[in-house]
PAKE-62759 format. One record per atom (N, C-alpha, C): residue in three letters; x, y, z. Coordinates in pm, whole numbers. Atoms other than C-alpha are relative to their C-alpha. Example, Ala and Ser with C-alpha at 12.3 -4.5 7.8 and 13.67 -1.06 7.14 Angstrom:
2
     r       xx       yy       zz
   ALA       89     -119        0
   ALA     1230     -450      780
   ALA       90      120        0
   SER      -82     -119       -6
   SER     1367     -106      714
   SER      -77      109       73
This chain:
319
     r       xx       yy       zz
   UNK      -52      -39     -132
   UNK     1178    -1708    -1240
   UNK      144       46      -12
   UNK     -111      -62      -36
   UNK     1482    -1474    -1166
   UNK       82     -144       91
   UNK     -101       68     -104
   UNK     1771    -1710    -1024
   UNK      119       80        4
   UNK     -140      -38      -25
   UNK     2095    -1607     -884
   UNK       96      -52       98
   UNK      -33      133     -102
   UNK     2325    -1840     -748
   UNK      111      141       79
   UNK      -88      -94      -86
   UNK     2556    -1651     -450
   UNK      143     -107       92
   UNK     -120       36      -16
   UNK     2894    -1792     -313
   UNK       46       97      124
   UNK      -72      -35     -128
   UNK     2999    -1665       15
   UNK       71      -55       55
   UNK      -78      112     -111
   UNK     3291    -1767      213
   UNK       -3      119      115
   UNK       -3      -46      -98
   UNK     3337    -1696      547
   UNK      133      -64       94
   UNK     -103        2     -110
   UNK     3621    -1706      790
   UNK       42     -111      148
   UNK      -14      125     -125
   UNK     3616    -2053      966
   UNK      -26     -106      -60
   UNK       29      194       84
   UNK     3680    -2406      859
   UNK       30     -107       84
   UNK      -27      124     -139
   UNK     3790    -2553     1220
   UNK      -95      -52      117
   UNK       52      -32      -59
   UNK     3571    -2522     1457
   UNK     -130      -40      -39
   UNK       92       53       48
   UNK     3274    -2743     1362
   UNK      -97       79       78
   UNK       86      -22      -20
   UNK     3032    -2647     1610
   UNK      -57      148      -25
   UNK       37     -158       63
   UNK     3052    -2270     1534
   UNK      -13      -17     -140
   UNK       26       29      124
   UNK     3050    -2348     1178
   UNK     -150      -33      -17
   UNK       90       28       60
   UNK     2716    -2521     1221
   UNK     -103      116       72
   UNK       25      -41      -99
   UNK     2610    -2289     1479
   UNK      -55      162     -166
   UNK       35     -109       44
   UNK     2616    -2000     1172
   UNK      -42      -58     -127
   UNK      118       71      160
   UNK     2465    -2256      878
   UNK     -129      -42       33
   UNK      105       82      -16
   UNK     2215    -2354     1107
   UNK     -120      173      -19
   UNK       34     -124       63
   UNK     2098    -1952      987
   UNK      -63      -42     -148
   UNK       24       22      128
   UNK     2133    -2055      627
   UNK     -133     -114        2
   UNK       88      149       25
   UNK     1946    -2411      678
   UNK     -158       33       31
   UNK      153      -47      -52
   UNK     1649    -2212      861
   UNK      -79       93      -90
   UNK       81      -78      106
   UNK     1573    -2026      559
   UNK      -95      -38     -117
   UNK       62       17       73
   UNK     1351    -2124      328
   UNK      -20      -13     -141
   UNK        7      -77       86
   UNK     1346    -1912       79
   UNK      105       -6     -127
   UNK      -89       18       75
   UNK     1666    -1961      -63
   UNK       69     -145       12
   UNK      -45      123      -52
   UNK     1805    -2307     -159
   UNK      155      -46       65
   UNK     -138       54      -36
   UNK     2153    -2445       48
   UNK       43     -132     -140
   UNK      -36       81      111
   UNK     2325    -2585     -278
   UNK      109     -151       88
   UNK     -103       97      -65
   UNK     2639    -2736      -47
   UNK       66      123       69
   UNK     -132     -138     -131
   UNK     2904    -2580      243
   UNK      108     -154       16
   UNK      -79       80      -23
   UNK     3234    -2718      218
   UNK      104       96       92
   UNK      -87     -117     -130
   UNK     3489    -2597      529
   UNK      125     -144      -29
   UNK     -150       85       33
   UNK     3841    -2677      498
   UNK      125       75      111
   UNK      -37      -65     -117
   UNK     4054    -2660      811
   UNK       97       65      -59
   UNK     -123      -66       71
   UNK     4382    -2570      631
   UNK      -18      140      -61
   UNK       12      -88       43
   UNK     4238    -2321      470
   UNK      -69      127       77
   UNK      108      -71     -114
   UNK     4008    -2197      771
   UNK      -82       37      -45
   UNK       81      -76      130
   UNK     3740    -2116      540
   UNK     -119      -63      -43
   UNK       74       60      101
   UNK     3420    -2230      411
   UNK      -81       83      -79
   UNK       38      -87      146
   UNK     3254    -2178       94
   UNK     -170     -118       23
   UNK      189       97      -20
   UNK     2864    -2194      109
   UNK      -31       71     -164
   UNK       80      -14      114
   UNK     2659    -2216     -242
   UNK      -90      -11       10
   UNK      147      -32       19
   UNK     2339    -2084     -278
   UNK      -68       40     -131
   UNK       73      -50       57
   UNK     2053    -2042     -506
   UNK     -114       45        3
   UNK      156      -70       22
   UNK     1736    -1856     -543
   UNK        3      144      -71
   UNK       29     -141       92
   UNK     1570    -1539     -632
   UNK       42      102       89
   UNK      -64      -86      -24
   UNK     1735    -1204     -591
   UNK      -39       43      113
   UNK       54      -70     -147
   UNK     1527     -997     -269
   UNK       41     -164       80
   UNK      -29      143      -99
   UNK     1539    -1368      -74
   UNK      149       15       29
   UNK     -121       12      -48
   UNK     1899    -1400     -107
   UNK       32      136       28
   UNK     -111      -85      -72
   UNK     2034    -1061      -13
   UNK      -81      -15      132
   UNK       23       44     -152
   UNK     1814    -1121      321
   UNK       67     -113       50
   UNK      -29       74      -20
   UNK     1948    -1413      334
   UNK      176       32       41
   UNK     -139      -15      -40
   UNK     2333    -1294      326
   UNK      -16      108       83
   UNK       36     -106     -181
   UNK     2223    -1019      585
   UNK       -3      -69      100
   UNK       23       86     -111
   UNK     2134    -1274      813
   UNK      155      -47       32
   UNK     -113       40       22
   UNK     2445    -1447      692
   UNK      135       52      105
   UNK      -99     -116      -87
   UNK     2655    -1135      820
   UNK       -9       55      116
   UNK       69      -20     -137
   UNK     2492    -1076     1120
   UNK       53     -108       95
   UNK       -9      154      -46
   UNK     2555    -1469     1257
   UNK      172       20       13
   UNK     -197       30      -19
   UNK     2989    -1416     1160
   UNK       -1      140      101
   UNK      -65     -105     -116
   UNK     3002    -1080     1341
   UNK      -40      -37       71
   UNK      -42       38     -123
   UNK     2903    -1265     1618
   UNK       44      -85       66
   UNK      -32      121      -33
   UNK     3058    -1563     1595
   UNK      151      -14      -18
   UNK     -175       31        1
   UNK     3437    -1497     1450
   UNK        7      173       29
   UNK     -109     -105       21
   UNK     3707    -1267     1510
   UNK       83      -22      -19
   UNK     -136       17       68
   UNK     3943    -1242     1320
   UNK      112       61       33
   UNK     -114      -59     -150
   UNK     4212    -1075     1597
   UNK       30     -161      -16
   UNK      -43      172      -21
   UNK     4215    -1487     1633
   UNK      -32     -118     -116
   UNK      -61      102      119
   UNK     4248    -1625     1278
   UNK       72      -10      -75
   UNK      -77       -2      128
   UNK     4479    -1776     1056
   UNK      -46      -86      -34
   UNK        9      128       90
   UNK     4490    -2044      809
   UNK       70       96     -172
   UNK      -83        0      122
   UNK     4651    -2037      457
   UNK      -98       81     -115
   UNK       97     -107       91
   UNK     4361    -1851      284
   UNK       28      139       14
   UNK       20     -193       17
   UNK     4405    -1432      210
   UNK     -126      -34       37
   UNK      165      -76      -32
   UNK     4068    -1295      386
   UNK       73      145       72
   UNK        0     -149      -22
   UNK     3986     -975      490
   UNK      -94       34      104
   UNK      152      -35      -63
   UNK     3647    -1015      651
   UNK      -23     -130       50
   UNK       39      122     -111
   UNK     3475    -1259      901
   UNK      -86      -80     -122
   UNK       54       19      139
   UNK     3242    -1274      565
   UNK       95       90      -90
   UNK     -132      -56      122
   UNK     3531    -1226      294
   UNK      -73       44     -116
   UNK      -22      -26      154
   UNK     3389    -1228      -14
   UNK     -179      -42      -33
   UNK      138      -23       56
   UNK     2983    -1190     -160
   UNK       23       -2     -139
   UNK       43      -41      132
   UNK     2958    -1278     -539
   UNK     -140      -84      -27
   UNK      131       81       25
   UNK     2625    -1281     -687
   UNK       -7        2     -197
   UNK      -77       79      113
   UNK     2669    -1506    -1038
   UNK     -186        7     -104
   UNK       86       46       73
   UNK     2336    -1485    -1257
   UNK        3     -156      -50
   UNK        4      163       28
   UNK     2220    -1820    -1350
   UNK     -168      -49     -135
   UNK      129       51       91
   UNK     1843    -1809    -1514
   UNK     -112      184      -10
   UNK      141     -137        1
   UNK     1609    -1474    -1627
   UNK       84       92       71
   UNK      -44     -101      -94
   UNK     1856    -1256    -1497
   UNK      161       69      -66
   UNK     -124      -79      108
   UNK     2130     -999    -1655
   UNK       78       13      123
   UNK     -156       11      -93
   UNK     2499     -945    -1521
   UNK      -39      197       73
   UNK       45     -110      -53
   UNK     2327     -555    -1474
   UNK      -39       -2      139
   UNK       89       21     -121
   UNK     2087     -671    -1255
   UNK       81      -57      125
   UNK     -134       46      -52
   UNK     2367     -881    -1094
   UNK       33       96       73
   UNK      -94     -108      -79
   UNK     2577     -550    -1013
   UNK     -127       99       89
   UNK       86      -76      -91
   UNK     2260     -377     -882
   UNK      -12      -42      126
   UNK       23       91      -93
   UNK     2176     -684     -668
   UNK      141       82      153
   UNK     -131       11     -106
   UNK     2550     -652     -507
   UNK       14      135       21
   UNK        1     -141      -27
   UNK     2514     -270     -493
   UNK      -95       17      162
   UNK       86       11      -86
   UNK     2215     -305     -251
   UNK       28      -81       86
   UNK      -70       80     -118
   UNK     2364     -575      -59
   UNK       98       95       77
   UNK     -103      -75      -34
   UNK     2658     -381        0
   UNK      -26      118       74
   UNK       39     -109      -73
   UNK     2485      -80      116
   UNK      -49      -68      146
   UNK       68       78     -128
   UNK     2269     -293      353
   UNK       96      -23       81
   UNK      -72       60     -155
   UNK     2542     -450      543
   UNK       69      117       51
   UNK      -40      -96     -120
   UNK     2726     -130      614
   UNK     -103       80       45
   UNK       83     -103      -98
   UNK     2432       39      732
   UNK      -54      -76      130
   UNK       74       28     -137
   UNK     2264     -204      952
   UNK      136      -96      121
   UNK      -62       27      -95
   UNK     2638     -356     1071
   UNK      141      109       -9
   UNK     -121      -82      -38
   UNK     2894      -84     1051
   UNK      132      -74      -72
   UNK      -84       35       86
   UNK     3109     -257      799
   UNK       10       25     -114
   UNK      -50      -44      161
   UNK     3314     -126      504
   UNK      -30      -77      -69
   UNK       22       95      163
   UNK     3230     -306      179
   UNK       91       94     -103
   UNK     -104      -43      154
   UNK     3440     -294     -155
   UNK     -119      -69      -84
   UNK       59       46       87
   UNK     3272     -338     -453
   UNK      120      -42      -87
   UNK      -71       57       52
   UNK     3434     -574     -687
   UNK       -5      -96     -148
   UNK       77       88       99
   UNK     3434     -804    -1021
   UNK      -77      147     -102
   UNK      137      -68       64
   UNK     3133     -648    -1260
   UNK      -22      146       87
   UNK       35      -64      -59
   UNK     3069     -437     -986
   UNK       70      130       62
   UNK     -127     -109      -58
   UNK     3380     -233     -920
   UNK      -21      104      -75
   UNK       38     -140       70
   UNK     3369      128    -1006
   UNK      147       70      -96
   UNK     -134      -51       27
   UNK     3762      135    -1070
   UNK       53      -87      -64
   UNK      -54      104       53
   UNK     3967     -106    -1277
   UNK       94      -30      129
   UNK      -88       81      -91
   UNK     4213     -167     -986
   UNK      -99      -52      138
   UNK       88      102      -80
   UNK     3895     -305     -798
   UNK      -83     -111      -50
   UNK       35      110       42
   UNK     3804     -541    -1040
   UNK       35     -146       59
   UNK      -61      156      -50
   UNK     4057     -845     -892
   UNK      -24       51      166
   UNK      -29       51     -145
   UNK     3984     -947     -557
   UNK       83        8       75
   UNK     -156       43      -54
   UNK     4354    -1039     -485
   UNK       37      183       26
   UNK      -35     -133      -11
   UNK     4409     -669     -541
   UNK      -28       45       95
   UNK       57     -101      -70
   UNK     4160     -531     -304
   UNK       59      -90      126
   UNK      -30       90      -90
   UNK     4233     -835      -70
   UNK      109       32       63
   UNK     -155      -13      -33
   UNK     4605     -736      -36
   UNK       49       88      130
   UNK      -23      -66     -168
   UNK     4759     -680      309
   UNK      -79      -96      105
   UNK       71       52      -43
   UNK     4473     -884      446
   UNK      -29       64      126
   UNK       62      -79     -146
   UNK     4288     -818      769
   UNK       80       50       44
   UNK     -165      -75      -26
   UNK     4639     -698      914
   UNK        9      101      -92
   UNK      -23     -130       69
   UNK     4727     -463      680
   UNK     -109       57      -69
   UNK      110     -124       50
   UNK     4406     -331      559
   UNK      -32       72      128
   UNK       44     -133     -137
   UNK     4364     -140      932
   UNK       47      108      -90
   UNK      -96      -79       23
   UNK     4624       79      758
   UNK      -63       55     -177
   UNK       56      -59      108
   UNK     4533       62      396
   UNK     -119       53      -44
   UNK      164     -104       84
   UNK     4157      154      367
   UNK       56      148       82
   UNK       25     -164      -53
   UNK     4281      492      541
   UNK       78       52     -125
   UNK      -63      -24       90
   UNK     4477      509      211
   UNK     -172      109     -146
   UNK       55      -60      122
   UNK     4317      765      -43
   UNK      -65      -66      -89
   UNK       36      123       83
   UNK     4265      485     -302
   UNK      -49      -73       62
   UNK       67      129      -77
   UNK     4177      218      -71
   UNK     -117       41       80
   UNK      130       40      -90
   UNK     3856      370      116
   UNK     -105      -38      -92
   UNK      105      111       26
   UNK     3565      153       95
   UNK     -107       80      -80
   UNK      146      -81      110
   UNK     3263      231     -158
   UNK     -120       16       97
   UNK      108      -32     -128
   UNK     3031      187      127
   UNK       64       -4      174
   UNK       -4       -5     -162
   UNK     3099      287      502
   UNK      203       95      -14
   UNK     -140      -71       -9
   UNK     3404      494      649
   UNK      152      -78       -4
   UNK     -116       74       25
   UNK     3782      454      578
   UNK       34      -99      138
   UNK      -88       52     -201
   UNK     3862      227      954
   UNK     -125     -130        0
   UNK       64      135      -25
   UNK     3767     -145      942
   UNK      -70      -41      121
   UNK       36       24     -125
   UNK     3578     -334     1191
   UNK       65      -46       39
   UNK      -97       38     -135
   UNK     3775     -416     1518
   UNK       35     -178      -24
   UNK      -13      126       42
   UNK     3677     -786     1444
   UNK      -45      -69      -56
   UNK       40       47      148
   UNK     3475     -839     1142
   UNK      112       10     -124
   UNK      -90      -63      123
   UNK     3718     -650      907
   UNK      -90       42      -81
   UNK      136      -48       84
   UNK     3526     -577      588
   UNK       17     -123      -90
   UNK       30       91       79
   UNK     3392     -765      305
   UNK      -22       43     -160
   UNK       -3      -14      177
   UNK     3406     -781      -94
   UNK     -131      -20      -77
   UNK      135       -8       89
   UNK     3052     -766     -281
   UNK       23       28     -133
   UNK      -30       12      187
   UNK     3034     -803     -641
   UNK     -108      -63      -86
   UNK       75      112       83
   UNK     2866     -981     -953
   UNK      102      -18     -110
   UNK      -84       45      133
   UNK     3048    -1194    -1186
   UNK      -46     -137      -76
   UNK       21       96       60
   UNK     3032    -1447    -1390
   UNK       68     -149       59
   UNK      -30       97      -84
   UNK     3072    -1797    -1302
   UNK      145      -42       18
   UNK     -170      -12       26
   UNK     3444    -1887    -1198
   UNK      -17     -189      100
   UNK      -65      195      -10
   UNK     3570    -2277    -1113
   UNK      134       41      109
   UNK      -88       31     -121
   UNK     3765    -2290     -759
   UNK       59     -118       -9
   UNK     -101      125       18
   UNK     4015    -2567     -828
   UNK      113       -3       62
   UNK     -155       43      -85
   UNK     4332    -2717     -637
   UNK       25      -95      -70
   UNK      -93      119        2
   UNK     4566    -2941     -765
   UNK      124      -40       95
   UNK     -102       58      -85
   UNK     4740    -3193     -531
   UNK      180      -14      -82
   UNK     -143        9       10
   UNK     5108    -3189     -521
   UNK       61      -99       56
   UNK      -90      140      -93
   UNK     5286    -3529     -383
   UNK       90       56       66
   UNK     -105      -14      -80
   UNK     5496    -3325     -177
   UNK       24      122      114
   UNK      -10     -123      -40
   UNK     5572    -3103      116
   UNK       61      120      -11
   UNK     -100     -171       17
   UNK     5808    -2871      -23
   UNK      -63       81      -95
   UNK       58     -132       43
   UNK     5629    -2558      -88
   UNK       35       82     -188
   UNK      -38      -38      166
   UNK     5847    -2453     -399
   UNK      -60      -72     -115
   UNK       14       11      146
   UNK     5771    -2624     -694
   UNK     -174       36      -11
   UNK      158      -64       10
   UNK     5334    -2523     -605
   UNK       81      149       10
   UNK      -14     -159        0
   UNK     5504    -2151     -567
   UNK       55       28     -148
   UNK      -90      -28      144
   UNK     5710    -2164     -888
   UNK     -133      -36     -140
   UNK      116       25      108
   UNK     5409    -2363    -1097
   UNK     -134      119        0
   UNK      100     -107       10
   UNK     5138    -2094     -966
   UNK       82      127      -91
   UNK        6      -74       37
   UNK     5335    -1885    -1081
   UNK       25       30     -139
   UNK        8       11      179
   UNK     5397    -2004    -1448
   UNK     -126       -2      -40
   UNK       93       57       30
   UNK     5038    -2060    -1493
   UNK     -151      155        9
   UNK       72      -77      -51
   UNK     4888    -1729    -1349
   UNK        2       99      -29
   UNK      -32     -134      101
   UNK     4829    -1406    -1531
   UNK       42       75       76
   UNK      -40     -116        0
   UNK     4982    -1154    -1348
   UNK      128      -39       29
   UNK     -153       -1       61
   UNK     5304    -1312    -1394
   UNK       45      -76      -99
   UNK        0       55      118
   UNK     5240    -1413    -1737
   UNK      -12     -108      -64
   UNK       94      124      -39
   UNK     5046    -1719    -1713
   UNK     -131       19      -86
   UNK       89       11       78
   UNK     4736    -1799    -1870
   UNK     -110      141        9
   UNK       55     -126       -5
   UNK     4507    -1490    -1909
   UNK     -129       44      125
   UNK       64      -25      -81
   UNK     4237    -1584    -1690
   UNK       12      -57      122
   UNK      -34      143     -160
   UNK     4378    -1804    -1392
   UNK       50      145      116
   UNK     -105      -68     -123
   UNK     4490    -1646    -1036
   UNK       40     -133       66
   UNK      -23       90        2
   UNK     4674    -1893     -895
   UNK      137       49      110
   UNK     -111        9      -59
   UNK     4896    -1973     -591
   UNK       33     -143       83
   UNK      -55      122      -78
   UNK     5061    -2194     -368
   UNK      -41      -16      136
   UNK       52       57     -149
   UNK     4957    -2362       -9
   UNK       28     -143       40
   UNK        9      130      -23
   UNK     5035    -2636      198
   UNK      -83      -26      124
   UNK       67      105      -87
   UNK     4825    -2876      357
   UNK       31      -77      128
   UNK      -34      106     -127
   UNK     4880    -2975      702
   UNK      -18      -99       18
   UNK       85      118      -28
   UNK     4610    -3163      753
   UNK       36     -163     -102
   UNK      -16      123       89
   UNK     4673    -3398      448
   UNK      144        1      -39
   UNK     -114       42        9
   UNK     5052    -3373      447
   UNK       95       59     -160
   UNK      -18      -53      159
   UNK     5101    -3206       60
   UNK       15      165      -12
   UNK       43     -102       -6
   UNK     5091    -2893      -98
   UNK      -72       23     -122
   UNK       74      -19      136
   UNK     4845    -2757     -365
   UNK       76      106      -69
   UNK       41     -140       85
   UNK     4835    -2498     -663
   UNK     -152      -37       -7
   UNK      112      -28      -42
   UNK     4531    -2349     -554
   UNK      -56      110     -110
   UNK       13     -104       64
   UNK     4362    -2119     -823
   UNK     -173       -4      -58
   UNK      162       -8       59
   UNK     4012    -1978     -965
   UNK       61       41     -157
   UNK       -8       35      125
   UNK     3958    -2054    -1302
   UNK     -136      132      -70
   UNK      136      -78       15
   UNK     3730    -1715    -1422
   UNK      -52       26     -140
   UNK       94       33      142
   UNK     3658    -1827    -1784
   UNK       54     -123      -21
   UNK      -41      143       16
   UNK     3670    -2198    -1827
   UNK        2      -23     -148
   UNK       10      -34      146
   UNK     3591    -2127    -2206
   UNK      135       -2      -74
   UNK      -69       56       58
   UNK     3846    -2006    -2262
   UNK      145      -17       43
   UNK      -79       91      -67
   UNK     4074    -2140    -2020
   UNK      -29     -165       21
   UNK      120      127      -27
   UNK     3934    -2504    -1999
   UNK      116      -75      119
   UNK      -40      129     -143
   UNK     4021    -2755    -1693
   UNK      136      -53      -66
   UNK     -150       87       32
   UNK     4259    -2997    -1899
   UNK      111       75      -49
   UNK     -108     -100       20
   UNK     4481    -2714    -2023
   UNK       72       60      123
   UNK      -62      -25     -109
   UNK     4557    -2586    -1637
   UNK       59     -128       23
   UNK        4      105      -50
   UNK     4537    -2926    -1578
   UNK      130      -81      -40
   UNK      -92       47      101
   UNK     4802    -3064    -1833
   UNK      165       89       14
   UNK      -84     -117      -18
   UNK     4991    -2727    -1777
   UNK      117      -71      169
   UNK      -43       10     -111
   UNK     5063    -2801    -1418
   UNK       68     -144       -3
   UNK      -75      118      -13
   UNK     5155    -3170    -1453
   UNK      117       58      -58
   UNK     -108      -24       57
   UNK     5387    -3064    -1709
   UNK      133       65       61
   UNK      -25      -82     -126
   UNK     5548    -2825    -1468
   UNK       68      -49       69
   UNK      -61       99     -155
   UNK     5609    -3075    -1184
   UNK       48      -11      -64
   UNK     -116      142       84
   UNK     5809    -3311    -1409
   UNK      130       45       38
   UNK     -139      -55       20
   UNK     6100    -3088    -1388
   UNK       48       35      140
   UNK      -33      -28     -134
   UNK     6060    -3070    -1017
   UNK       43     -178       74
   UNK       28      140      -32
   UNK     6023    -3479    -1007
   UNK     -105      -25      113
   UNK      110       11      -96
   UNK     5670    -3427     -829
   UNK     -112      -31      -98
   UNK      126       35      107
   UNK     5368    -3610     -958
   UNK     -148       29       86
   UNK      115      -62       -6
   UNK     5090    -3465     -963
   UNK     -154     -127       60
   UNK       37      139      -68
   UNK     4858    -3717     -751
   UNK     -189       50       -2
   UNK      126      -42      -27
   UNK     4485    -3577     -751
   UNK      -50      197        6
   UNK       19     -243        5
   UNK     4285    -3186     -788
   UNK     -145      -60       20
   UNK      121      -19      -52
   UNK     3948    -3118     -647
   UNK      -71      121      -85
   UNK       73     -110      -46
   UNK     3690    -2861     -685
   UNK     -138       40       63
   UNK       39      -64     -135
   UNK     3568    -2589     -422
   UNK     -159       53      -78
   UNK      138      -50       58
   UNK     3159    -2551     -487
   UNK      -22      -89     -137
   UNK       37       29       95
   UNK     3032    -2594     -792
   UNK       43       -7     -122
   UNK     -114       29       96
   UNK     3146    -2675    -1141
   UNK     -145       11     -121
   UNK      171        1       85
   UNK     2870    -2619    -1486
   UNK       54     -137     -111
   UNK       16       87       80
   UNK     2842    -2925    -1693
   UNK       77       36     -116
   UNK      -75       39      127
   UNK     2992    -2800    -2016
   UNK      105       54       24
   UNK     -128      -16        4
   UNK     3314    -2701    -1859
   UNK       50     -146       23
   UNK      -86      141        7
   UNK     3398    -3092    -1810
   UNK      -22      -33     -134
   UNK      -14       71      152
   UNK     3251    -3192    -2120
   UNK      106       61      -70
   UNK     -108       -3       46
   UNK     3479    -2958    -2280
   UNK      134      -45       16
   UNK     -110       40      -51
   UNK     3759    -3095    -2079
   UNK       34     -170      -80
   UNK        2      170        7
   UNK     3659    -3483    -2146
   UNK       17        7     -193
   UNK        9       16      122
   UNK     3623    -3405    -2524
   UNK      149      -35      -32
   UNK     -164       21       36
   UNK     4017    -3376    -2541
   UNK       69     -108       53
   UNK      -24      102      -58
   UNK     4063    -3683    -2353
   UNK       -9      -68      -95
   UNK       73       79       95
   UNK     3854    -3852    -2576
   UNK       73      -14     -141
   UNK      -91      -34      146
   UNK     4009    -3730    -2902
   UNK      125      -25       14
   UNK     -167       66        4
   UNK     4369    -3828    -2774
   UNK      -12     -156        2
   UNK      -14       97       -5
   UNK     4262    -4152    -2764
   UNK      -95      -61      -97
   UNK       85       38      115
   UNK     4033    -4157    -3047
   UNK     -115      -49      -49
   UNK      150       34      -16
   UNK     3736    -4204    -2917
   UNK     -105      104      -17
   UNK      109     -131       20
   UNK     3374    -4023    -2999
   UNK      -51      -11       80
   UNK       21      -51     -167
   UNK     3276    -3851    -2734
   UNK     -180      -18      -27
   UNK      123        9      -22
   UNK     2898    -3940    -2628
   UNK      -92      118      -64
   UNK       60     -172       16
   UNK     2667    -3686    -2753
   UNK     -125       29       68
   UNK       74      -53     -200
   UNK     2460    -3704    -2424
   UNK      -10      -56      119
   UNK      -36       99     -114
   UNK     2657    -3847    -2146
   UNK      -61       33      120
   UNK       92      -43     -104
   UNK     2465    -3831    -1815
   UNK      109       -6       54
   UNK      -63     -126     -121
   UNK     2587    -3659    -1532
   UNK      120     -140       93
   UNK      -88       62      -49
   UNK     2715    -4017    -1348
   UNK      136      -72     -121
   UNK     -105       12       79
   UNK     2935    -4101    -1657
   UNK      106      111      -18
   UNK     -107      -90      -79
   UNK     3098    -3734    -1618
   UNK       49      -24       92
   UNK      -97       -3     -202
   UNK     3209    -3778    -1259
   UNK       70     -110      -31
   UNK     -100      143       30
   UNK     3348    -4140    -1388
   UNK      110       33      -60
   UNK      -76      -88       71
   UNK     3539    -3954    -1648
   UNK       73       82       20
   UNK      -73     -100      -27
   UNK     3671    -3655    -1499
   UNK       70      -49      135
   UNK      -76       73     -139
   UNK     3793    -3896    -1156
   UNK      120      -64     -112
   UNK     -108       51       34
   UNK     3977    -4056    -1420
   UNK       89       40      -93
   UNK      -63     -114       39
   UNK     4117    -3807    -1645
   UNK       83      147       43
   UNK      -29     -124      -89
   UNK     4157    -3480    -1430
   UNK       10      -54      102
   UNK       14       72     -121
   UNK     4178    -3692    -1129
   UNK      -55       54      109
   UNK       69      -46      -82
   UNK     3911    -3552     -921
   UNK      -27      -97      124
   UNK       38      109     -129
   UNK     3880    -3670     -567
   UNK      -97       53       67
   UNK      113      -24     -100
   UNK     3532    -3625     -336
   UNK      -64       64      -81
   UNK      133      -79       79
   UNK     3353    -3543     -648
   UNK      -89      -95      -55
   UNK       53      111       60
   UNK     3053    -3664     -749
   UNK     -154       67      -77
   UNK       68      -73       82
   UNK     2734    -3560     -918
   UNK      -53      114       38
   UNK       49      -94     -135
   UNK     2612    -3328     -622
   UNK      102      148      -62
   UNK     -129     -108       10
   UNK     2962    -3103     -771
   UNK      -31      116     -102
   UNK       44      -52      113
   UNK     2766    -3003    -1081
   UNK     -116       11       27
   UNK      128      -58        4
   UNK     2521    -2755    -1132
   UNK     -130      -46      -66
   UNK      194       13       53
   UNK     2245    -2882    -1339
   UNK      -49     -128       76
   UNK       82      114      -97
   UNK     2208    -3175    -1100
   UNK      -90      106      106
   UNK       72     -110     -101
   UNK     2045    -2896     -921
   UNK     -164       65      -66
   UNK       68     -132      103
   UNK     1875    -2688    -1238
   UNK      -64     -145      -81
């Protein structure tokens, strides 16, 4: 069987009953499985994970897109997340019987679909971009709903599908296929914004930071802190305890300790093990050679200091 896991966020993380009001779409489907939906008010934002087979899910994110254009407008959102779109961002991630080709086809055909049957621009992006300066997200993202009215009428900036002039109060949305990428935050013990703006930006390749990290700064209302917030888009060969180690290191010189880091969706089994192996080896221990899934989550809470994770966070508890 073809799998392809899909990752959509969408443009609302406050507002519970509209939130369930456009999962109770996702939950009525069948066809495709609801992995998890985590909504985060600070960020205004939630991130839904899905899996199944390819035709299912792009009906499925049709539906998806159908439910936010009539449920947000973004004329009336903020929160600390870059978006662009009521539905921001479409990547579809191969997972089983299925090439990164097929992938970019998938998100080709999505992409067409939604601007034809809702009148919204799409960017293609990731795998799927036709241009190297539409490969990064952040790139195409830039200006955000606000200033993209202005920039898709830009030469360079119109959309791969639908005309240069956003929707009024969808905006548009990013479609793509990539490979799997690790949404991570690390907590900061503190409200002052600088030393998460100064560490994202030692840590983050496009200002000469690790090669595959994007990476910035945000603070937390709700919980009183601020993160470095960043996607991790080769854990290989970026691994967890190297950001992880990186960033403590970092604070020290700010006198902020690094107090807890999460992550957003899903996470694949041998990016912790690789993480835990170096744990292990600093302290001279041999690492299991087939630790089950609740001895990871024990491990990485107490090493990487993961908080609200638990086996549900990792994919093959699924597969």
């Amino acid at each position: 069987m073809k799998l392809v896991e899909c990752v959509p966020n969408f443009s609302e993380g406050r507002d519970k009953a509209k939130i369930e009001r456009i999962m109770s779409v996702v939950k009525a489907d069948s066809s495709v499985r609801l992995i998890n939906y985590e909504s985060d008010a600070d960020y205004n934002r939630t991130v839904v994970t899905l899996v199944g087979e390819p035709e299912p899910m792009v009906n499925l994110i049709l539906k998806l897109t159908e439910v936010c254009l009539k449920e947000i407008d973004l004329n009336h959102h903020t929160g600390e997340h870059a978006r662009m779109g009521a539905v921001d961002v479409v990547p579809f991630i191969p997972i089983s019987d299925i090439k990164m080709s097929e992938c970019v086809a998938l998100s080709e055909e999505c992409a067409k679909k939604i601007n034809e049957l809702y009148d919204i621009p799409v960017f293609l992006y990731a795998n799927s971009a036709k241009t190297p300066e539409r490969e990064s997200l952040p790139n195409i993202r830039k200006g955000e709903f606000e200033g993209m009215k202005e920039k898709i009428q830009e030469a360079n900036w119109h959309p791969d599908f639908g005309s240069p002039s956003i929707h009024p109060t969808f905006g548009c949305v990013a479609v793509g296929a990539r490979d799997f990428l690790i949404a991570y935050n690390i907590d900061l013990q503190t409200a002052d914004e600088n030393p998460a703006k100064q560490i994202a930006k030692a840590i983050r390749k496009s200002s000469g930071g690790f090669q595959y990290i994007q990476a910035g700064p945000v603070f937390l209302e709700n919980r009183g802190h601020t993160q470095v917030t960043m996607n991790i888009l080769n854990y290989q060969k970026n691994p967890i305890y190297r950001i992880f180690e990186t960033v403590r290191m970092e604070a020290r010189r700010y006198q902020v300790p690094v107090s807890g880091a999460e992550i957003i969706g899903l996470v694949p089994k041998d990016a912790l093990i690789r993480s835990l192996r170096y744990y292990y080896s600093l302290e001279g221990i041999e690492f299991p050679e087939d630790p089950t899934l609740q001895d990871i989550v024990s491990d990485v809470k107490k090493y990487l200091l993961f908080r609200d994770f638990d086996e549900t966070k990792i994919i093959e508890y699924f597969l």
